[in-house]
C-alpha positions as CSV (number, residue, x, y, z in Angstrom):
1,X,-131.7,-168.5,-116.3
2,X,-128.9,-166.9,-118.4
3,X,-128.7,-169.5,-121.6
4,X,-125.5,-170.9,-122.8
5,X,-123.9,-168.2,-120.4
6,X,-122.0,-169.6,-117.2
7,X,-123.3,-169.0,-114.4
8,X,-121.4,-168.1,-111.3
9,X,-121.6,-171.0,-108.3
10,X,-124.5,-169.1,-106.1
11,X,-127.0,-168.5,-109.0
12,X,-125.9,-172.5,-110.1
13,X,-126.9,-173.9,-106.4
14,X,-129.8,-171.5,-106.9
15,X,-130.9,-173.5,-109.9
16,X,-130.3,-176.8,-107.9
17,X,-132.1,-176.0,-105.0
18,X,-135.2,-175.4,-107.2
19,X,-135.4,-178.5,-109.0
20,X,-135.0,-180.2,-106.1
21,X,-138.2,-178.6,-105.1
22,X,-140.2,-179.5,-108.0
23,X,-139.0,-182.8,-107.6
24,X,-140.1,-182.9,-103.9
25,X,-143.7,-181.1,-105.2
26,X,-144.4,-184.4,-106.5
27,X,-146.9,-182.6,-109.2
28,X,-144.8,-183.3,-112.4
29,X,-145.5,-185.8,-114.6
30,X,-142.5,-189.0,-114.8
31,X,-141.5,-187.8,-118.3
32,X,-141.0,-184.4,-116.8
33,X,-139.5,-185.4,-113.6
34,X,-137.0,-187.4,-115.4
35,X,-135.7,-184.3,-117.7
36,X,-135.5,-182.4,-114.2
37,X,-133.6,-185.0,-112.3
38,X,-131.1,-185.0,-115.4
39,X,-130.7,-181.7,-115.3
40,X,-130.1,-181.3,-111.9
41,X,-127.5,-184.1,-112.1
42,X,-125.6,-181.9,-114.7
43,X,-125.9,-179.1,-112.5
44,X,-124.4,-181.1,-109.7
45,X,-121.5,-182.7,-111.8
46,X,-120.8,-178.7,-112.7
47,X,-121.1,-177.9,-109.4
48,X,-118.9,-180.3,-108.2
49,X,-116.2,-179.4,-111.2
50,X,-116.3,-175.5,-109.7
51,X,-115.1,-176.8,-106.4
52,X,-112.7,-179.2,-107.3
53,X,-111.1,-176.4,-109.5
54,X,-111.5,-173.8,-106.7
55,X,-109.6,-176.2,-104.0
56,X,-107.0,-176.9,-106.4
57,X,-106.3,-173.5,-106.7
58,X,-106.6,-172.7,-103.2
59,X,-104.2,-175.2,-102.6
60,X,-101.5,-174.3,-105.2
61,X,-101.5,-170.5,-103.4
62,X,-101.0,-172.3,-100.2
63,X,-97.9,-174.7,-101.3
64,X,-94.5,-173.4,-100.5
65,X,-92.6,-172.9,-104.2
66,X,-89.3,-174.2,-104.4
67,X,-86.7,-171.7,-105.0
C-alpha cells in the first residue's frame, strides 16, 4: 500500500475489501482484529468523503448557471 500517498477510489475499495476478509478469516487475534476493523472504518469514512465530493461535483456540472 502506497504510505501517506492517496490512493485513488479502486485501489481504496481494494484495501477494504481485504480487511474485510481477514476479519471474516476469523484467525486474528481480538487485539489485531480491532486495529483492522478501525482501519477499515477510516477507509470507509474516506471512502464515503470521495463520493460525496464526486456527486457534488457531478451535480454542480449538471445545474443550469444563471446568466
Amino acid at each position: 500500500m502506497k504510505e501517506k500517498e492517496e490512493l485513488n477510489f479502486e485501489e481504496t475499495m481494494k484495501k477494504l475489501e481485504e480487511i474485510v476478509q481477514e476479519l471474516e478469516n476469523g484467525e486474528l487475534n481480538l487485539d489485531d482484529s480491532i486495529k483492522k476493523f478501525e482501519e477499515g472504518m477510516k477507509i470507509s469514512k474516506d471512502c464515503n468523503k470521495f463520493l460525496e465530493e464526486f456527486f457534488s461535483s457531478l451535480l454542480s456540472l449538471s445545474t443550469p448557471k444563471s446568466l
